[in-house]
Backbone bond lengths (Angstrom), bond angles and torsions (degrees), N, CA, C in turn:
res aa  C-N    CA-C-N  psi(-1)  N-CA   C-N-CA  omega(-1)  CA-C   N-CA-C  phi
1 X - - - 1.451 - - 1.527 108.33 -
2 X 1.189 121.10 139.73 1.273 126.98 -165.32 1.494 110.79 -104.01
3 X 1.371 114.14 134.01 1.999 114.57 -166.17 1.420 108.76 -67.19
4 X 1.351 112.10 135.87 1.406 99.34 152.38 1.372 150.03 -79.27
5 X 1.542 110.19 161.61 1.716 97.06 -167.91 1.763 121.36 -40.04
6 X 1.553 115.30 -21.77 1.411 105.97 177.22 1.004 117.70 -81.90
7 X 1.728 131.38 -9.24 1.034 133.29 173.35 1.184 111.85 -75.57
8 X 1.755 114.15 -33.46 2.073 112.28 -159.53 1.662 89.24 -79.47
9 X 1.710 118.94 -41.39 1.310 99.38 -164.62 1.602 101.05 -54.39
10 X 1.315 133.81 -54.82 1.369 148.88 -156.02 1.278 92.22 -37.79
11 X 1.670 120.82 -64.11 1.400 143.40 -171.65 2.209 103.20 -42.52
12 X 1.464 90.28 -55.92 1.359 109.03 -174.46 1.394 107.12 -38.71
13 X 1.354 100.16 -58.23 1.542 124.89 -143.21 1.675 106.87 -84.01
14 X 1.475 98.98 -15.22 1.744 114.82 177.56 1.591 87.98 -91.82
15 X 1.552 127.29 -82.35 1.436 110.66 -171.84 1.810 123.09 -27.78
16 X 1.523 108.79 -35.07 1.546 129.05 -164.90 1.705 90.54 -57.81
17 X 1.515 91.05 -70.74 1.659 91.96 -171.29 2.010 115.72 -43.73
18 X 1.637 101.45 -55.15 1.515 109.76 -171.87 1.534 99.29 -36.00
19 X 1.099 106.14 -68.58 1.465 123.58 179.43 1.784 124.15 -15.42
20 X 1.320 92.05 -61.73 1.362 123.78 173.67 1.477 118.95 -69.03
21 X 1.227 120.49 -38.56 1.470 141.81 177.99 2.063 104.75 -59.04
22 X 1.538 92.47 -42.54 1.867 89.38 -174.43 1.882 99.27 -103.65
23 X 1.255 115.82 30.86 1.616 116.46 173.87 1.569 86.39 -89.16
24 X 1.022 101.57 168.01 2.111 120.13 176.62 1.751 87.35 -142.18
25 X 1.467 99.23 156.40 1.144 127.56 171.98 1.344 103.06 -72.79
26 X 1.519 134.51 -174.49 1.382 152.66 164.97 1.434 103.57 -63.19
27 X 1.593 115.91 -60.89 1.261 107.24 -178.57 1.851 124.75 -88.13
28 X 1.194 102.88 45.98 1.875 121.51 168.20 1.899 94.03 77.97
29 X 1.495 109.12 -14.94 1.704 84.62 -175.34 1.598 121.30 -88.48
30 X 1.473 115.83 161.97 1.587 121.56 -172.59 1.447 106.00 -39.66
31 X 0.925 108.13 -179.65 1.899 123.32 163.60 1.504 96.06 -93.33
32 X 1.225 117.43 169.74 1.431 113.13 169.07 1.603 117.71 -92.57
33 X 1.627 122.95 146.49 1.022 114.00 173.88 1.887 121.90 -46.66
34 X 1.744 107.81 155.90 1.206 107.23 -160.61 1.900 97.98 -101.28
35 X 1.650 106.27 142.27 1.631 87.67 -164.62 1.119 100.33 -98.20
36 X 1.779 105.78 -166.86 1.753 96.46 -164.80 1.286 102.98 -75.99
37 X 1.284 149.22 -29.83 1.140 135.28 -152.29 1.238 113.64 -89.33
38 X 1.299 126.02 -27.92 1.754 139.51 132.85 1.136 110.01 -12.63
39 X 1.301 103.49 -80.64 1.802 105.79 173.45 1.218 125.43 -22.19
40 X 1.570 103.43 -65.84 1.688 120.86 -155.36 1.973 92.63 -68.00
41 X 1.566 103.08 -38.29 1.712 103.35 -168.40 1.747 91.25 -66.77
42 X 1.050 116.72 -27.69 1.987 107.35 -161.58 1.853 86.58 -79.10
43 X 1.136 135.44 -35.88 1.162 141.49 -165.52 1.546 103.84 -72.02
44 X 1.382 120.81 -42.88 1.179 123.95 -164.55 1.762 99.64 -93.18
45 X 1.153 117.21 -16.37 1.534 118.36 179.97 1.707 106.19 -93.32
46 X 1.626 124.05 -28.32 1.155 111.52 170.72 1.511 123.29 -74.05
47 X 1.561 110.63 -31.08 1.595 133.70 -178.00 2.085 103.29 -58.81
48 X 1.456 102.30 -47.92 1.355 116.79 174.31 1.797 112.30 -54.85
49 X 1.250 108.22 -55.40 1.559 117.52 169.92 1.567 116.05 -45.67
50 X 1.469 89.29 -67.96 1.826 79.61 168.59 1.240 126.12 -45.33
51 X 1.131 113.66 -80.36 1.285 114.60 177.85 1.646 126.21 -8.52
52 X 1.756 95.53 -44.95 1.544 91.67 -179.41 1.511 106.30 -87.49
53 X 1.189 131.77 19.11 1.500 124.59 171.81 1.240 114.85 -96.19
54 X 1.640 125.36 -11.95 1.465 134.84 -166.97 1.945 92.09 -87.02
């Protein structure tokens, strides 16, 4: 059975963060953690994308 688009953004939006989590700044320090509402907007902007690919 094949996921739906709210699932791939979900998927997206977890790789997005990981991703982001092991970047460093210029000067060797972390990025800052990503907050929830970040989340929910990266979730709702990948879910939107799909959508327009169907």
């Amino acid at each position: 059975m094949s996921k739906s688009d709210k699932e791939l953004a979900v998927e997206i939006a977890k790789s997005y963060i990981e991703a982001s989590a092991n970047l460093q700044q210029a000067n060797g320090a972390s990025k800052p953690i990503i907050k929830a509402d970040n989340v929910l907007e990266l979730i709702k902007d990948f879910h939107a994308e799909l959508k327009k690919l169907d």
